[in-house]
N, C-alpha and C positions, 0 to 999 in steps of 0.2 A: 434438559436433554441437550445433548451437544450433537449441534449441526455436523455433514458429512459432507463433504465436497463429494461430486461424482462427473462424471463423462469432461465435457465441455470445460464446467465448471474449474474442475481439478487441473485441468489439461491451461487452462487460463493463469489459473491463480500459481502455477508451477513456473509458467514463462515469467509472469511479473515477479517473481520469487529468484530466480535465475537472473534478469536482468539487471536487479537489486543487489545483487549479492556482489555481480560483477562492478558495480556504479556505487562500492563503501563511501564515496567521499563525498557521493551527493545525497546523502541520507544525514548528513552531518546538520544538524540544528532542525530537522522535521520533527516535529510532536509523534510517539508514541500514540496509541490510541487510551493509556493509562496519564498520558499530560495534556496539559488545560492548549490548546490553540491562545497562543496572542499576538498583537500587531505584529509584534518581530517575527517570529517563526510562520508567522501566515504567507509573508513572502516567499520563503521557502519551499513550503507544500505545495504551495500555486505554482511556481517554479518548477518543481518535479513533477507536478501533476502535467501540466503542459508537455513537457518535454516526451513522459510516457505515452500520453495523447495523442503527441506527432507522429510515434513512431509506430502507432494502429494497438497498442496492448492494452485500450479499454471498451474498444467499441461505442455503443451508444448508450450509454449508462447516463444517467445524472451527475452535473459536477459534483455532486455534494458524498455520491455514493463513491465519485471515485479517488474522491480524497480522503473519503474513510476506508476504501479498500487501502492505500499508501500506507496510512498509517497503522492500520493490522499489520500490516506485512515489515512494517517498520517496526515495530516490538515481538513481531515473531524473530525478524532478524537476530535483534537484543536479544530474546531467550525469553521473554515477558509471554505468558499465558494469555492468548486474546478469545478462549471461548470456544474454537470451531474446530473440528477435527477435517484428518484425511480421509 
């Protein structure tokens, strides 16, 4: 079954989706949620994740939840199928 974003949720994942799209050049070397995390690209993720963190578009989630939010949203970019509908 494929998951549906709805209220909140949607309204969330739209803004991080929006602010990504505007920020192409910082998406540059972040893992896909279809690629492996390693040393090198880990800095990066952590890097964007912070940065979106700062600026209030993940709330109180787990770091771990919101680095795998990044990277969905980082192969939805790409065009890559990550699972989850609207």
């Amino acid at each position: 079954m494929t998951l549906t974003r709805r209220g909140s949720a949607k309204q969330k994942h739209h803004a991080r989706l929006q602010w990504l799209s505007h920020h192409q050049l910082q998406i540059i070397g972040v893992p896909g949620i279809h690629d492996d995390v390693t040393d090198a690209n880990r800095g990066v993720l952590e890097a964007l994740r912070n940065e979106m963190a700062e600026l209030g578009l993940f709330g109180a989630s787990p770091l771990a939840t919101q680095r795998e939010t990044i990277r969905r949203l980082v192969s939805e970019l790409r065009g890559e199928s990550v699972g989850v509908g609207w």
